[in-house]
C-alpha positions in Angstrom: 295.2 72.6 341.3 298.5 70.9 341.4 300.3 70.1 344.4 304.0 70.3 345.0 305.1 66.7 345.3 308.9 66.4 345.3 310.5 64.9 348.5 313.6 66.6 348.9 312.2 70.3 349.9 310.6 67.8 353.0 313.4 65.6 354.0 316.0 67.5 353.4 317.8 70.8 352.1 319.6 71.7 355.9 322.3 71.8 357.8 321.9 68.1 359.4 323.9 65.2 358.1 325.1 62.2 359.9 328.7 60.6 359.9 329.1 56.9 359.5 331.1 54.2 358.2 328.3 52.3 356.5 330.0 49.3 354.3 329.3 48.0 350.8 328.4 44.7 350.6 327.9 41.7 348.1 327.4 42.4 344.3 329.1 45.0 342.6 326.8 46.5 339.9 322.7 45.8 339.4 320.1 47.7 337.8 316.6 47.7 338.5 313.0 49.1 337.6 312.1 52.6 338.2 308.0 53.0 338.9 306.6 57.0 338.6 304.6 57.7 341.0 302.4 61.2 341.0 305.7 62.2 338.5 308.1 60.9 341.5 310.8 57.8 340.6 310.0 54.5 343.0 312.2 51.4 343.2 312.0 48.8 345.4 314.3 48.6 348.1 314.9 45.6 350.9 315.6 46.4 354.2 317.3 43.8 356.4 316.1 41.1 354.1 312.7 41.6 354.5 310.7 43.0 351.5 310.7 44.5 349.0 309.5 48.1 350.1 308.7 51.1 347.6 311.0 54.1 348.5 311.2 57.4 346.5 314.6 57.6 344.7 315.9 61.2 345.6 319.4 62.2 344.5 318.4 65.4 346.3 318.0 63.9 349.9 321.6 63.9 351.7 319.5 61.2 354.3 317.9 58.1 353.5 314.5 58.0 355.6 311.7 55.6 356.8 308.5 55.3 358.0 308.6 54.4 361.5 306.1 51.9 361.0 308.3 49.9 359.0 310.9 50.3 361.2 308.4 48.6 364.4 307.6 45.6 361.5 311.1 44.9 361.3 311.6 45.7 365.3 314.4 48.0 364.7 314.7 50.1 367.9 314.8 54.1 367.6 317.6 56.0 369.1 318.5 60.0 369.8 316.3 62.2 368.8 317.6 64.5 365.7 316.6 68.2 364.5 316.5 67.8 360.4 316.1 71.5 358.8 313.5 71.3 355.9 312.9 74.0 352.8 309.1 74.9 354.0 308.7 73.8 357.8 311.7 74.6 359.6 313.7 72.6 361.7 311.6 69.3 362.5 312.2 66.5 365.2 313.0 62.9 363.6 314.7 59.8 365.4 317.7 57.6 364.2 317.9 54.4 363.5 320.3 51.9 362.0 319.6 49.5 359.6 321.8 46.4 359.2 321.4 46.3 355.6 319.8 47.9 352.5 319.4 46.8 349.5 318.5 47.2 345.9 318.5 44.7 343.2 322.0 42.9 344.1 323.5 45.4 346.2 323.7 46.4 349.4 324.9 49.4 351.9 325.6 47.4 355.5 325.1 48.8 359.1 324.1 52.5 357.8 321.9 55.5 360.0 318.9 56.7 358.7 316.2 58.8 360.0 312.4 58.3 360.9 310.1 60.5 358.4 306.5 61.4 359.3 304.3 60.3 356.5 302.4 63.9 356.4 305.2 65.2 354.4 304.6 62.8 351.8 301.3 63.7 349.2 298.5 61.8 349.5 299.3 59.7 346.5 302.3 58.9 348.1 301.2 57.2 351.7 301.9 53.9 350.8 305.9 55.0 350.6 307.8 53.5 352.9 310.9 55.9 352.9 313.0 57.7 351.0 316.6 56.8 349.1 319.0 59.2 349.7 322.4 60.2 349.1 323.6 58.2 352.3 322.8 55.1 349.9 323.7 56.5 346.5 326.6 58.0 347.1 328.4 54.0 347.5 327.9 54.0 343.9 328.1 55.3 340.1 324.6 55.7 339.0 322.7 55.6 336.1 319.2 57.0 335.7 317.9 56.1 332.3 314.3 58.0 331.9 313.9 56.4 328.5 313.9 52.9 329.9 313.1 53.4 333.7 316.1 51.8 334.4 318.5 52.8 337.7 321.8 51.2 337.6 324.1 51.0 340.2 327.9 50.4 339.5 330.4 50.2 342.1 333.2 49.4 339.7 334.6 51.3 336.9 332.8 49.6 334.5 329.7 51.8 333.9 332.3 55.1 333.8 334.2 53.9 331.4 331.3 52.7 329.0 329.6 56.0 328.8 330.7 59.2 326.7 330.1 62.7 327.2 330.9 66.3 328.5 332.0 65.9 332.0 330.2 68.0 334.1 332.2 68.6 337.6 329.9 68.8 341.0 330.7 69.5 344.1 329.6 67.7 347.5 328.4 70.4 349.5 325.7 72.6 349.6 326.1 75.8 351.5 323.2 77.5 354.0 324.3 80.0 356.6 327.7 80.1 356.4 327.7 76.0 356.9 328.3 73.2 354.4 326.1 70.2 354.0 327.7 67.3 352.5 326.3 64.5 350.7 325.1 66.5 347.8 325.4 66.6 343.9 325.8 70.5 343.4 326.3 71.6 339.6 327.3 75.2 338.4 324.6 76.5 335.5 323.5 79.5 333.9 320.0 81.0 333.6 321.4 84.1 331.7 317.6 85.7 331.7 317.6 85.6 335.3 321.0 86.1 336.6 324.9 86.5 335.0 326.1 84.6 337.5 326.1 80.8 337.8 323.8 79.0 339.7 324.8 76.4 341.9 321.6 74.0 341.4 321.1 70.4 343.5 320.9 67.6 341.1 317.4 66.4 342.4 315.6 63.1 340.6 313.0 63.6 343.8 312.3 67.3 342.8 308.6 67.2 340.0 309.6 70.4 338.4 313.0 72.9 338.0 312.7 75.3 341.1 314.3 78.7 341.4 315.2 79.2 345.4 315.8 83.4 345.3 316.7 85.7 348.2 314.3 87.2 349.4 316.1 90.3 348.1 316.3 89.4 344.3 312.9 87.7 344.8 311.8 90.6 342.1 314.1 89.6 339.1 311.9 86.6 338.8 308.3 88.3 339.3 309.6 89.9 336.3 309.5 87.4 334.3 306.9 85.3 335.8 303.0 84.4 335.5 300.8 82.8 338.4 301.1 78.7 337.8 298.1 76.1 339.0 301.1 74.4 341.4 301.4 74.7 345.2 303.1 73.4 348.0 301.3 70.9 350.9 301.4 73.8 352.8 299.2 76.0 350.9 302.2 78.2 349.1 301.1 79.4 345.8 304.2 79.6 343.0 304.6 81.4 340.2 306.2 80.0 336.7 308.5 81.4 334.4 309.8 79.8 330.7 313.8 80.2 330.9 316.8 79.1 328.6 318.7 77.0 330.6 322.4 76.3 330.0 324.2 73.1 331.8 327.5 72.8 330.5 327.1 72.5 326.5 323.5 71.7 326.7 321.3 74.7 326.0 317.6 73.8 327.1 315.5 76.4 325.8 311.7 76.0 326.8 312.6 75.0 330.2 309.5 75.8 332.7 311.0 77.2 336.1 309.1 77.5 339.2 309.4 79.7 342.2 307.2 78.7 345.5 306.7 81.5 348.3 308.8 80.8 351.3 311.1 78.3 349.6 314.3 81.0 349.1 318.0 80.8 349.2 317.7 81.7 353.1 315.8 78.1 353.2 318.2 76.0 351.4 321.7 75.4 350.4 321.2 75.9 346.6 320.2 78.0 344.5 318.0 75.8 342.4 316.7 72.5 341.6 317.5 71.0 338.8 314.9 67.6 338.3 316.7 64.5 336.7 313.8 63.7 334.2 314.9 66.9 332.4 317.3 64.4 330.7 316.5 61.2 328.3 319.6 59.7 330.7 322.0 61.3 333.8 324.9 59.2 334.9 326.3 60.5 338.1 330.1 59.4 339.3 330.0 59.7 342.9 333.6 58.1 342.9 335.2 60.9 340.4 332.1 63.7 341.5 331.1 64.8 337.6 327.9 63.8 336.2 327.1 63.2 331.9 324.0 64.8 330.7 322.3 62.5 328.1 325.5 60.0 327.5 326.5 58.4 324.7 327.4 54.8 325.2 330.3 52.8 323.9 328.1 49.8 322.6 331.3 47.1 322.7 331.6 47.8 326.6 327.8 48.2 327.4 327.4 45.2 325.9 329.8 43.7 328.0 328.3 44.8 331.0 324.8 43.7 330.2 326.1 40.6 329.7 327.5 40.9 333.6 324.3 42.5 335.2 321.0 41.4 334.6 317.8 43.1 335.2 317.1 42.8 339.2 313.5 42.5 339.4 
């Protein structure tokens, strides 16, 4: 039996999302080593100097989280209390906090809020986690996940854009659940012509194990039709069903891709229709500054080289 372990259908797929003015600080680009955990990307984060800690990298979170043990080590007081909607258990109670600075590799997001998570909603092969980096952190940057080398790059320049070629794939910023946006999202438009002729509007997710299919609980049917029981379910019991789809992002046609579909994780639940994992893809680069992200990029070797030359390995 396999058990669901991606972050983002625990931390966050609501209607909550903070507003700040958090500040980048010192270096301008870094990359760093990504770690798989239980299938999940790790990289080591510092908070307020201290560290490093291991975090889960999750383009799918709009929040970055922590343990609140870690927050007592580093005697950073808790404020309000905050109601976070989740995919699977509701609307659950978590506390604020601000951090004077986070870090990875060379650089740094100053004076941002982030949220106390409750280390149940992590798997057991995750406990040692001490939070989860979100789009509250990303989105300061261009980034670069590089699956082949279990690399993460983080540019805040131009310099990593204009290296990379490719088919420029627009996203949007918001998700939308109830009527109401949530911002701080990477939200791309694909097709899954087998299981519906419209687009999809599918959360980029590098926390998310596997591709999900979120239906309505009206059009849950279209994908029973194509579906078989599967050996994965959720930390709350939920058995899923799995289905082998064509998937189409922009020019790329991905035609064995293995879809999953849990119960009680539907549209009504979240503010996508999908999720669409990061490790699908040899590479992803994601501009948060011009909102489009490259599927497998092609790199311009004269100006990669000249930005290897300018950012080493942060280990």
């Amino acid at each position: 039996m396999r058990f669901l372990t991606f972050c983002s259908a625990f931390i966050t797929v609501g209607i909550f999302f903070f507003h700040f003015s958090a500040a980048a600080q010192t270096a301008d680009t870094t990359s760093v080593p990504i770690r798989t955990v239980d299938g999940t990307p790790v990289v080591q984060v510092r908070l307020n100097g201290k560290g490093p800690y291991d975090f889960i990298l999750d383009t799918g979170s709009n929040r970055t989280a922590i343990q609140p043990r870690i927050l007592a080590q580093l005697s950073v007081p808790l404020q309000d209390r905050v109601d976070v909607d989740t995919a699977l258990d509701g609307s659950i109670h978590e506390r604020r906090a601000i951090i004077e600075s986070i870090s990875v590799g060379d650089v740094s997001v100053s004076q941002m809020y982030v949220d106390t998570v409750n280390s149940k909603l992590f798997s057991q092969k995750h406990q040692h986690i001490a939070g989860v980096l979100g789009e509250s952190f990303l989105k300061h940057f261009d980034i670069l996940l590089d699956n082949d080398k279990k690399i993460l790059a983080l540019d805040r320049t131009s310099r990593l854009a204009d290296s990379l070629s490719g088919e420029r794939l627009p996203f949007s910023r918001y998700g939308v659940r109830n009527g109401r946006r949530t911002l701080d999202r990477i939200v791309v438009e694909l097709n899954i012509p087998r299981y519906r002729q419209q687009s999809l509007r599918c959360l980029v997710d590098s926390g998310a194990s596997s591709p999900f299919l979120l239906p309505e609980r009206s059009e849950a049917w279209r994908l029973q039709v194509l579906a078989h029981p599967s050996g994965l379910v959720t930390l709350s019991g939920d058995g899923c069903i799995e289905a082998g789809i064509p998937l189409i992002v922009g020019g790329s046609d991905l035609r064995t891709t293995e879809f999953f579909s849990c119960r009680n994780m539907t549209r009504e639940a979240a503010d996508t229709d999908c999720l669409l994992p990061t490790d699908l893809f040899k590479k992803i680069f994601v501009s948060h500054a011009n909102s489009y992200l490259i599927v497998n990029p092609k790199r311009d070797a004269p100006k990669m080289q000249e930005l290897a030359d300018t950012v080493p390995l942060a280990r």
